[in-house]
ZABA-897235 format. One record per residue (C-alpha): x, y, z; residue number from 1. Coordinates in nm, 3 decimals. Layout:
! ZABA-897235
+---------+---------+---------+-----+
|       X |       Y |       Z |   n |
+---------+---------+---------+-----+
|       X |       Y |       Z | NUM |
...
+---------+---------+---------+-----+
! end
This chain:
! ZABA-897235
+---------+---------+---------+-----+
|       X |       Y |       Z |   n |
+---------+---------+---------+-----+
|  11.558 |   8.935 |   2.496 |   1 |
|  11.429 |   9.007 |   2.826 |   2 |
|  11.175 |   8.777 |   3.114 |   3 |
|  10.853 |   8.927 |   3.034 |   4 |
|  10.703 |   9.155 |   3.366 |   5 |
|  10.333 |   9.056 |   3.458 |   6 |
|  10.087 |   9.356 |   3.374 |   7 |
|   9.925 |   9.544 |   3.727 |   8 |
|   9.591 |   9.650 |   3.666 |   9 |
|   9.462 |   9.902 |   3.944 |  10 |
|   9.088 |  10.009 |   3.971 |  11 |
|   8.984 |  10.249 |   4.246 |  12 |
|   8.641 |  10.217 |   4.416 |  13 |
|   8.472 |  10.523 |   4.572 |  14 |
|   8.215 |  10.545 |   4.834 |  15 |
|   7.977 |  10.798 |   4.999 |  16 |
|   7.828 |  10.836 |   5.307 |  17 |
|   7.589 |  11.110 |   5.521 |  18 |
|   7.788 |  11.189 |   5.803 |  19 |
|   7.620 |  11.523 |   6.039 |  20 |
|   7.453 |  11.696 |   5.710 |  21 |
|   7.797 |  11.653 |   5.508 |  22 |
|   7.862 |  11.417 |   5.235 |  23 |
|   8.186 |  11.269 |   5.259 |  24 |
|   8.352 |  11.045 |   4.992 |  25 |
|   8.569 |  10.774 |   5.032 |  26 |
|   8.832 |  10.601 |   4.786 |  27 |
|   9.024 |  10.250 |   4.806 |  28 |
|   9.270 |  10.164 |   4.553 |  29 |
|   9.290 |   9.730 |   4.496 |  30 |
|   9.537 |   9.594 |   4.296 |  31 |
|   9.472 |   9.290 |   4.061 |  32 |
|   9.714 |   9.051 |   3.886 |  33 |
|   9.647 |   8.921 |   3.559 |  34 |
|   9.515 |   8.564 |   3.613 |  35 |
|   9.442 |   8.633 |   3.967 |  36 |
|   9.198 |   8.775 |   4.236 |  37 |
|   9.270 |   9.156 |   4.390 |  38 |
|   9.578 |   9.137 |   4.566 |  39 |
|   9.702 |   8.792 |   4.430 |  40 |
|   9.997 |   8.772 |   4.200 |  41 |
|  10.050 |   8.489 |   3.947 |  42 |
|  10.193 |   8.196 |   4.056 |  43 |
|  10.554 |   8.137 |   4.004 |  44 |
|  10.682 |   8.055 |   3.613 |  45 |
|  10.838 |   7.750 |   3.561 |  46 |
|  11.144 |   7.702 |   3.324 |  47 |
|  11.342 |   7.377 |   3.185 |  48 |
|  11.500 |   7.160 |   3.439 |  49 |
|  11.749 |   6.854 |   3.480 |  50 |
|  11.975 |   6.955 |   3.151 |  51 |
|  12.230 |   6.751 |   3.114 |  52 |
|  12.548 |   6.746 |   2.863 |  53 |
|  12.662 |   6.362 |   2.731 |  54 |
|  12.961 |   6.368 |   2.552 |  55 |
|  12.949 |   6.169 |   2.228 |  56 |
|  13.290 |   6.032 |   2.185 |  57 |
|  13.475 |   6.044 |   1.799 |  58 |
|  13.217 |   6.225 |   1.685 |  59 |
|  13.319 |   6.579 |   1.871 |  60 |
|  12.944 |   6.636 |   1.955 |  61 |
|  12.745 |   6.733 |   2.272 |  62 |
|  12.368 |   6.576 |   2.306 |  63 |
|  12.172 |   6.791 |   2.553 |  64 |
|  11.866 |   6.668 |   2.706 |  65 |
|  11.657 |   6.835 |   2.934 |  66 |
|  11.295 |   6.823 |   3.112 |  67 |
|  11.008 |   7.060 |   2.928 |  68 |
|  10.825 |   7.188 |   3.197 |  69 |
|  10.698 |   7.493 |   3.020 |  70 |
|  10.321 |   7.537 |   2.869 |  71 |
|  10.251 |   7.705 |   2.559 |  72 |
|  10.609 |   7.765 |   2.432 |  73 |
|  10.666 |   7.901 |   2.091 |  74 |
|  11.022 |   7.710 |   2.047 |  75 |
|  11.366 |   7.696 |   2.246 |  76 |
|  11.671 |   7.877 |   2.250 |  77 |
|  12.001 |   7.656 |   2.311 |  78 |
|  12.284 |   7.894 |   2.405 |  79 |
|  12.684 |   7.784 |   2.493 |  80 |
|  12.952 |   7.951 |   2.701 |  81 |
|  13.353 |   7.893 |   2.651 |  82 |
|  13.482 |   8.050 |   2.902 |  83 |
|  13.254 |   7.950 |   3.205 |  84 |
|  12.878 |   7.871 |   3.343 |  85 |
|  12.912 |   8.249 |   3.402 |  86 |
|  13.080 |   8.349 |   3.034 |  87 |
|  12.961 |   8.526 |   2.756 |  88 |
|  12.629 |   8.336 |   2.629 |  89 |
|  12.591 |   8.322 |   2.241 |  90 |
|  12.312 |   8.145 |   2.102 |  91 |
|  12.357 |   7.794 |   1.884 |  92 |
|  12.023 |   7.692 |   1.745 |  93 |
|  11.665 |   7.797 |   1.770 |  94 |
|  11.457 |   7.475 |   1.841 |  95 |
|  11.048 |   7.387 |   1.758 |  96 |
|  10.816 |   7.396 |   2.027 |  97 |
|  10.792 |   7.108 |   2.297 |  98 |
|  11.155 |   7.017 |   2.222 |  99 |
|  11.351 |   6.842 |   2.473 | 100 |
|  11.713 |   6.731 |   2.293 | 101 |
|  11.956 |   6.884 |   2.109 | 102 |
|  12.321 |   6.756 |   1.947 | 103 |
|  12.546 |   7.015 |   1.901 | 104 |
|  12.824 |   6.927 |   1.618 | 105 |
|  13.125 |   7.019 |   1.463 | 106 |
|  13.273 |   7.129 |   1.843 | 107 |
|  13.677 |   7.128 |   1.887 | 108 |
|  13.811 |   6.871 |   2.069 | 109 |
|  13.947 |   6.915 |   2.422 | 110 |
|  13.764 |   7.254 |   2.462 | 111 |
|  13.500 |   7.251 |   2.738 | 112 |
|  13.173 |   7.417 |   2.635 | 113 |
|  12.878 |   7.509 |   2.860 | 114 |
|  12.504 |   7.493 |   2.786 | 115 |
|  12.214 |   7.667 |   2.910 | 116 |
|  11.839 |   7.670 |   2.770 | 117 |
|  11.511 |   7.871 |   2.769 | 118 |
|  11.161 |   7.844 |   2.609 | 119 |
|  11.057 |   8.105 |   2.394 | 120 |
|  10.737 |   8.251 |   2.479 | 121 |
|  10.528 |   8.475 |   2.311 | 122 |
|  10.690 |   8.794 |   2.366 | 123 |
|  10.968 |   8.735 |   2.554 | 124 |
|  11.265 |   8.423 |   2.687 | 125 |
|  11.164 |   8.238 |   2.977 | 126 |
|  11.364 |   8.098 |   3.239 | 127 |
|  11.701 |   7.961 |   3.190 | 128 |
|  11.781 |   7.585 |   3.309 | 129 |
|  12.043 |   7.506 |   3.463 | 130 |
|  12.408 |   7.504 |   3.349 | 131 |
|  12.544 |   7.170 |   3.231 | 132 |
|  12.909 |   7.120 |   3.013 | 133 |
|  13.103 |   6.864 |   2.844 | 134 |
|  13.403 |   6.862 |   2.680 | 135 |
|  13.458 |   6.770 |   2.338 | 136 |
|  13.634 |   6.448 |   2.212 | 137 |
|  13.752 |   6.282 |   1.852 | 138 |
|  13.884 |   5.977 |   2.108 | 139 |
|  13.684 |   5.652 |   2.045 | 140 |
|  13.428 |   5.555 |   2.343 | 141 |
|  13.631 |   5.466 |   2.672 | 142 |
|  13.566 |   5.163 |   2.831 | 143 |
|  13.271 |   5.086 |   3.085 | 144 |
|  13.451 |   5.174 |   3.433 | 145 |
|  13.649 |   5.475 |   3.304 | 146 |
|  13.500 |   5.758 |   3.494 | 147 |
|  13.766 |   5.986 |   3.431 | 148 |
|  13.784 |   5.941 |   3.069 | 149 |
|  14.147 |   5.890 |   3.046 | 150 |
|  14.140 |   5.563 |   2.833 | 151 |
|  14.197 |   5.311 |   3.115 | 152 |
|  14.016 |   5.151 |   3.364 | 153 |
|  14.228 |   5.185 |   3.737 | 154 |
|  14.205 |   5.224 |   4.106 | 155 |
|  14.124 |   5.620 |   4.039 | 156 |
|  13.807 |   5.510 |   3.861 | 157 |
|  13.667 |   5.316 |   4.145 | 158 |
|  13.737 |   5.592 |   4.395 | 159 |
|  13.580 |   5.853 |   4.189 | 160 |
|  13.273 |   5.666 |   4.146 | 161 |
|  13.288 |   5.569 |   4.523 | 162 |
|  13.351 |   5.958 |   4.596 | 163 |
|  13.039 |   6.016 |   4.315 | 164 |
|  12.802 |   5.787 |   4.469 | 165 |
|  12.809 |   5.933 |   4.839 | 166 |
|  12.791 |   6.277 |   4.702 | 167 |
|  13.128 |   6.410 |   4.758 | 168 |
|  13.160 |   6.470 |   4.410 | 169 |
|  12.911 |   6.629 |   4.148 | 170 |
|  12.982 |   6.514 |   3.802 | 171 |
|  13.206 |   6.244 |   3.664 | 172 |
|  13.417 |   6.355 |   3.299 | 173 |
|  13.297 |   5.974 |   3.196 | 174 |
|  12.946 |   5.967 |   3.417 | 175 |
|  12.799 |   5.744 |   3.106 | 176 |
|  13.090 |   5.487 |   3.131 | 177 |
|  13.132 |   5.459 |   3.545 | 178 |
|  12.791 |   5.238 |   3.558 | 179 |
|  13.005 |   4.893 |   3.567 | 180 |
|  12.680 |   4.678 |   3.613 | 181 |
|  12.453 |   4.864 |   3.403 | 182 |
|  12.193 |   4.890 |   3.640 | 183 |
|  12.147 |   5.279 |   3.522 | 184 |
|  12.325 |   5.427 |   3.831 | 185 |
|  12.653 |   5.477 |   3.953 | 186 |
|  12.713 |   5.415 |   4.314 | 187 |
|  12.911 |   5.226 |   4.530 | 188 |
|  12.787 |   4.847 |   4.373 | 189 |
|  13.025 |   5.005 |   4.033 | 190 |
|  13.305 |   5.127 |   4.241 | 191 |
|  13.329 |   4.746 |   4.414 | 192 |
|  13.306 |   4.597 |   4.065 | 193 |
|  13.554 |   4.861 |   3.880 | 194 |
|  13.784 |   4.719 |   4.171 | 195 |
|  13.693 |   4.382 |   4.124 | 196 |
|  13.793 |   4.424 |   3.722 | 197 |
|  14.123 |   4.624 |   3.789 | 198 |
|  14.254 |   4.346 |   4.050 | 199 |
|  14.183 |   4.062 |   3.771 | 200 |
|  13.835 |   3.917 |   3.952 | 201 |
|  13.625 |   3.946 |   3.736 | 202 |
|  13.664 |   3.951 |   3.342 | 203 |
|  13.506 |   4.266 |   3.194 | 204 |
|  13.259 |   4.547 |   3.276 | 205 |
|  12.981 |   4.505 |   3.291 | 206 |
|  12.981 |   4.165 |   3.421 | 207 |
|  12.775 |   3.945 |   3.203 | 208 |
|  12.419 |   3.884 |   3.262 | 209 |
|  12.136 |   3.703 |   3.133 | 210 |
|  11.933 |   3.375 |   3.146 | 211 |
|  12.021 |   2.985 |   3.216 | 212 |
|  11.797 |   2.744 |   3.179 | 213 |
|  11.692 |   2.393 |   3.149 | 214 |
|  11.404 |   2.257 |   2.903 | 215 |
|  11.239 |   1.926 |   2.988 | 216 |
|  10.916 |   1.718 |   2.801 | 217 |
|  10.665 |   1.476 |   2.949 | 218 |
|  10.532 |   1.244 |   2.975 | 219 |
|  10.705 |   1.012 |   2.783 | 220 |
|  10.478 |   0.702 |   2.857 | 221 |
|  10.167 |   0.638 |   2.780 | 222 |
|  10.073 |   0.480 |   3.111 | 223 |
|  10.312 |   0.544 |   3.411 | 224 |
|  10.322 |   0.234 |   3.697 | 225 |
|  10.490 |   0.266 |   4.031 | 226 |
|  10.717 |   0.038 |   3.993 | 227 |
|  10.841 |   0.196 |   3.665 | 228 |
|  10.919 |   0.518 |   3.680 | 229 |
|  10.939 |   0.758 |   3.358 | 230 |
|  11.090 |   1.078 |   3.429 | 231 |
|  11.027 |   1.395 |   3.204 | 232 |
|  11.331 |   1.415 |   2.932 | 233 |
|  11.543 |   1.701 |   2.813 | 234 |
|  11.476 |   1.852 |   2.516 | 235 |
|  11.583 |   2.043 |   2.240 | 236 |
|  11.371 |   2.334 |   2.141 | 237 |
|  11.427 |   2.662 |   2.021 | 238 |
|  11.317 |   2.910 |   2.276 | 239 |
|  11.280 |   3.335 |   2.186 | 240 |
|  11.308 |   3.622 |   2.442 | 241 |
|  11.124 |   3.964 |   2.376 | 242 |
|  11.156 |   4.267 |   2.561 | 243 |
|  10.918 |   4.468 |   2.750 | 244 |
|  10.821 |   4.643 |   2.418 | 245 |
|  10.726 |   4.307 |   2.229 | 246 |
|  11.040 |   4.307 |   2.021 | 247 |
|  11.240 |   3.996 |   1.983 | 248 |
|  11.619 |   4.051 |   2.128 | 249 |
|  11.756 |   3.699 |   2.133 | 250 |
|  11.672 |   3.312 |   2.024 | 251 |
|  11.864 |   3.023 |   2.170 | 252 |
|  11.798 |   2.644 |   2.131 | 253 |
|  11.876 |   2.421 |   2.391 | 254 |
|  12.123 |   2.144 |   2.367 | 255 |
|  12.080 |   1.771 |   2.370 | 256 |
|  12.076 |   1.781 |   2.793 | 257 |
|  11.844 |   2.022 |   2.733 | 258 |
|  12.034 |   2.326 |   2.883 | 259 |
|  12.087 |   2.717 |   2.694 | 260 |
|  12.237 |   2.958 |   2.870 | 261 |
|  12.262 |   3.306 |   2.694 | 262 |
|  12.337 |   3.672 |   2.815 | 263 |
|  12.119 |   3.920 |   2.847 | 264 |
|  12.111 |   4.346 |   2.954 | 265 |
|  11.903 |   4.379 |   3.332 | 266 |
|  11.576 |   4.381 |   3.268 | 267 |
|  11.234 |   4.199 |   3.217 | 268 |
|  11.190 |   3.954 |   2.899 | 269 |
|  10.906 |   3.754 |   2.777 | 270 |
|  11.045 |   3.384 |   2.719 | 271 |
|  10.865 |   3.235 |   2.444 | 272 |
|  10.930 |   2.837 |   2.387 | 273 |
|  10.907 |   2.739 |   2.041 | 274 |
|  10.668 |   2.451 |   1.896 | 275 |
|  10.819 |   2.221 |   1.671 | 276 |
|  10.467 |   2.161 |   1.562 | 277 |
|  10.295 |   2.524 |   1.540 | 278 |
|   9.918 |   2.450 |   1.684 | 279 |
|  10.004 |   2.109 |   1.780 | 280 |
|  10.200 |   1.904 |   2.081 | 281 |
|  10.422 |   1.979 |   2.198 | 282 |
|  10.412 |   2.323 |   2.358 | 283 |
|  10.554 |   2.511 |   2.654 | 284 |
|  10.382 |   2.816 |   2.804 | 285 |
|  10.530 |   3.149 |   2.777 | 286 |
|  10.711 |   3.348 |   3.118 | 287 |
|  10.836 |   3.658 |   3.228 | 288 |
|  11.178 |   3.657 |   3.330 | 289 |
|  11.374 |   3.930 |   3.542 | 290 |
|  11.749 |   3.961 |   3.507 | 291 |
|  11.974 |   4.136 |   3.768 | 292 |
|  12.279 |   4.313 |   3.683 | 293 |
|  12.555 |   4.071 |   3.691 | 294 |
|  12.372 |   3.743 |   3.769 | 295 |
|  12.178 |   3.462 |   3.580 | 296 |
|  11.841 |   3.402 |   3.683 | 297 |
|  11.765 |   3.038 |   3.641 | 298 |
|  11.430 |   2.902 |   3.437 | 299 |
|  11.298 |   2.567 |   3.423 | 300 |
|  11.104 |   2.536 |   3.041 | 301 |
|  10.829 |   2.265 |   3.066 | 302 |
|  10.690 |   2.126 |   2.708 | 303 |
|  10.395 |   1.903 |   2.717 | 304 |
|  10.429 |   1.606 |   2.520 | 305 |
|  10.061 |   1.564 |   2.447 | 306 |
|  10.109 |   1.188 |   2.562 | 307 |
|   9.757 |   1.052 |   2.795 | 308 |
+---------+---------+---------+-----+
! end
């Protein structure tokens, strides 16, 4: 198939005038473009961008993803190159309209394979992405820090992420394993922490992450006096965290000192305290929690006693 070739209409307009007894006619010839004024072609098309190729280890499968920036597509055409991004191109799959993934199967492993992709419009291909590849693997997933996909997590790794996250290098063979703090990017914070791991710092990638915290109930007395002091008490309670999408990932319950400590992906949770007594004291309001990549953010869980 061939890029469709926007239509020219042309439309010539005459005019006559007296000029010293003699008729004289005159003819311009204006140009239109379909869409647009006289003189004014159609603005630029716009194809798929941002494909990229993630290898899916022991499975010998490629998942493509890419952006749809194209209108009024009939469907997409996923084609794949062995011998280069400038190879011979031979189609794999035709794909439904506003499509935007693909997992191409049943690849062999070790062989490098190159993808490209186009919307299909109505009578002709539009513009290609760009080229993204990955090569093939039966291997089981490597480790988080192994950016060259060789099994092990070394020095090498750390440069190459280093190398990757001031832009002397374009691509990493394991770009879905380098991010050592699972932050969702790879820069210099994962080379320091790949470095960290290889020289026995630090225990595993990525380092853990999550939420401490300490639970406490009050009042205890009825009536409190000066001269006797009554202190909230720890307490033990079973306390829930739900992500951002309302779903619950995790439920803890706090020890007799009334502390819980439990690891948890970056990100923003709802803690939810537990009532021992649904609809009745005591009760601890609800909070949103942020955790940072390879830190525990600390939470102090209040329960009212229902004691006046």
């Amino acid at each position: 198939m061939t890029h469709a070739r926007p239509l020219v209409s042309r439309s010539i307009r005459l005019a006559a005038a007296l000029v010293g007894g003699s008729l004289l006619l005159f003819a311009s010839l204006a140009f239109a473009a379909p869409g647009g004024p006289a003189g004014l072609a159609d603005p630029a098309p716009i194809g798929p961008t941002n494909l990229t190729a993630n290898v899916v280890h022991d499975r010998l499968t490629i998942a493509l993803v890419w952006d749809d920036n194209v209108a009024g597509e009939t469907g997409w055409v996923v084609e794949r190159s062995e011998s280069g991004p400038d190879g011979a191109w031979v189609p794999v799959t035709n794909l439904p309209a506003n499509t935007a993934r693909h997992e191409d199967s049943g690849l062999e492993d070790g062989v490098t394979y190159w993808y490209r992709v186009a919307a299909v419009l109505a009578t002709a291909t539009g513009i290609y992405s760009n080229v993204a590849s990955g090569t093939a693997s039966d291997l089981p997933m490597p480790p988080i820090g192994d950016a060259d996909c060789d099994g092990a997590v070394t020095s090498i790794d750390s440069a190459l992420v280093l190398q990757h996250g001031a832009g002397l290098l374009v691509g990493l063979a394991c770009g879905d394993r380098s991010d050592a703090n699972a932050d969702g990017a790879v820069d210099a914070r994962d080379a320091q922490l790949i470095l960290q791991f290889v020289a026995g710092l630090i225990a595993r990638l990525p380092p853990p992450s999550g939420i401490s915290g300490l639970v406490l109930i009050g009042p205890i007395c009825p009536v409190e006096r000066e001269d006797m002091p009554c202190p909230d008490q720890p307490f033990v309670a079973k306390i829930s965290f739900l992500d951002d999408a309302s779903r619950l990932v995790r439920s803890v319950t706090s020890d007799t000192l009334g502390r819980f400590h439990t690891e948890l992906l970056p990100g923003s949770y709802v803690l939810q305290p537990q009532s021992p007594n649904p609809g009745a004291p005591p009760f601890a309001d609800e909070q949103t929690v942020s955790v940072e990549p390879a830190a525990f953010t600390e939470v102090l869980v209040q329960y009212d006693s229902g004691i006046r």
